[in-house]
C-alpha positions in Angstrom: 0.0 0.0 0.0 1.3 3.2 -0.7 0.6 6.6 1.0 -1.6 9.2 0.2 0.3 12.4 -2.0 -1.5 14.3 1.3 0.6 12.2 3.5 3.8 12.6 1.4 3.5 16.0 1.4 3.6 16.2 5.8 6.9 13.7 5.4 8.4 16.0 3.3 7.3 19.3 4.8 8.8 18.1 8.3 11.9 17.3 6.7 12.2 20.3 5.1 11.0 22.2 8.0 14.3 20.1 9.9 11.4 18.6 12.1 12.5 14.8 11.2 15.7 14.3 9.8 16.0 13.2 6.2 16.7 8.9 7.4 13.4 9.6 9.7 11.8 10.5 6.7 12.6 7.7 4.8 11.5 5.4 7.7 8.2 6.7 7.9 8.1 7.1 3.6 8.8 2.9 3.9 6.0 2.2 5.4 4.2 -0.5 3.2 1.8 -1.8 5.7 0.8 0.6 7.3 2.7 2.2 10.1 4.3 0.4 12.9 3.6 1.0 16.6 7.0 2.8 16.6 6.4 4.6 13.7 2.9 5.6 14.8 4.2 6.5 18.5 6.6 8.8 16.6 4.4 10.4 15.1 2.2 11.6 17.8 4.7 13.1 19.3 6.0 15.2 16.2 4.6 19.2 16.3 1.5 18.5 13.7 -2.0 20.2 14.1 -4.4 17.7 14.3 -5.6 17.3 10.9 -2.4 16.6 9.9 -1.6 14.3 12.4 -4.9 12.9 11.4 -4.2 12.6 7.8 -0.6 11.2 8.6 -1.9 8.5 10.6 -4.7 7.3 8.5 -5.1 3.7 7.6 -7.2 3.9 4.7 -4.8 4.2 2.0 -7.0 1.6 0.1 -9.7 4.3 -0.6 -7.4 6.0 -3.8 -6.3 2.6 -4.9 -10.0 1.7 -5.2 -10.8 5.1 -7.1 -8.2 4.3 -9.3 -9.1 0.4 -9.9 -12.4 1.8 -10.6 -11.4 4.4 -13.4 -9.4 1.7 -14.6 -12.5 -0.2 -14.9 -14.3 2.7 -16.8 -11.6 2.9 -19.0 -11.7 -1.0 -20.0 -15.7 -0.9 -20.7 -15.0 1.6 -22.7 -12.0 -0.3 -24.8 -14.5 -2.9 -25.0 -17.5 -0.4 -26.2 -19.3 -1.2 -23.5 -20.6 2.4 -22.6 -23.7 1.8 -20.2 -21.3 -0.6 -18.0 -18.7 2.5 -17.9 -21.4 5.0 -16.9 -22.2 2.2 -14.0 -18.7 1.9 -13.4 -18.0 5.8 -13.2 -20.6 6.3 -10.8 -19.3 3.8 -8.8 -16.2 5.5 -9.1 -17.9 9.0 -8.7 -19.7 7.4 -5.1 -16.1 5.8 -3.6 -14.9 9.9 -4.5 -17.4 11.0 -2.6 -16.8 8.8 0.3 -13.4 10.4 0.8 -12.5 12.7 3.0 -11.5 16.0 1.9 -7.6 15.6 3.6 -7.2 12.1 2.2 -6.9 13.2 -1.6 -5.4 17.2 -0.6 -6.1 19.1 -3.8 -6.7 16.0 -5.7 -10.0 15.7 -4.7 -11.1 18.5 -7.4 -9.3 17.9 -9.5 -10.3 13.5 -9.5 -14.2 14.9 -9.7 -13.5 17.4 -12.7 -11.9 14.4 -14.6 -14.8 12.2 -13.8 -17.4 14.9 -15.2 -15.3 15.1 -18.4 -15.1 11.1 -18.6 -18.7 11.1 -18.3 -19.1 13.9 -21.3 -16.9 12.0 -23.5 -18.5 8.4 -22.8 -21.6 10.6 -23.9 -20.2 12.0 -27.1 -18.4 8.5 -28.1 -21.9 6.8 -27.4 -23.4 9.1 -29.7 -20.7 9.2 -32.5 -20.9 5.3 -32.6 -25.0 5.6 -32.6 -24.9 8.0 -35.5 -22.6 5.6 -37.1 -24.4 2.4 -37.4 -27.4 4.1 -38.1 -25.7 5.6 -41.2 -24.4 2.3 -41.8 -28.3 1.2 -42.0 -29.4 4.0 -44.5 -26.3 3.1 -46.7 -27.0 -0.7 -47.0 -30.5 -0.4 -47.7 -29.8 2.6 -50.2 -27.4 0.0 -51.8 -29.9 -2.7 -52.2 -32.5 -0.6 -53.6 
């Protein structure tokens, strides 16, 4: 699991800021699993408001990899021209967004939903290209055999 740009962006601020050093940072940057009970006991005694410290500490780093598995998912229905399963699948992905925190995605967050609102336009326009298309297909083949 990796962290949250939010969370990067503390561990770096504090080592800028020469509140960690640089080697503390890259302890706390390892973290796979989650942090340890050191780590975490660490942490709470660092100088952080307590959003930060809140953000820092939070174990639901799976949130943003299950946004992302979900665009991903949009983006295969529509590879596959499926277009009503990637509106399902973008709503889905458009509910987990929604779910989230403000502090867990940091600017990200606006910028995630404006994407998602322009996926949604172009699923719309593609849907309706490839309408127009086989119904041109239809006038063509019947203007043939006449």
């Amino acid at each position: 699991m990796a962290l949250l740009t939010s969370q990067l962006n503390i561990i770096q601020t504090l080592i800028d800021e020469d509140t960690i050093t640089e080697a503390q940072g890259i302890d706390l940057l390892m973290a796979q699993n989650g942090f340890s009970a050191a780590q975490k006991t660490f942490i709470r005694l660092l100088p952080l408001s307590e959003a930060d410290m809140a953000t820092l500490l939070a174990e639901n780093r799976l949130t943003q990899e299950q946004l992302e598995t979900e665009i991903n998912e949009v983006k295969l229905s529509i590879v596959a021209g499926d277009y009503d399963t990637a509106k399902r699948q973008l709503v889905i992905a458009e509910l987990t967004l929604a779910s989230m925190p403000d502090y867990e995605l940091g600017n990200r967050k606006i910028m995630y939903r404006d994407q998602l609102a322009r996926v949604r336009k172009s699923i719309d326009e593609i849907k309706t290209i490839n309408a127009g298309a086989s119904i041109n297909r239809r006038v063509v083949a019947r203007h043939i055999r006449e």
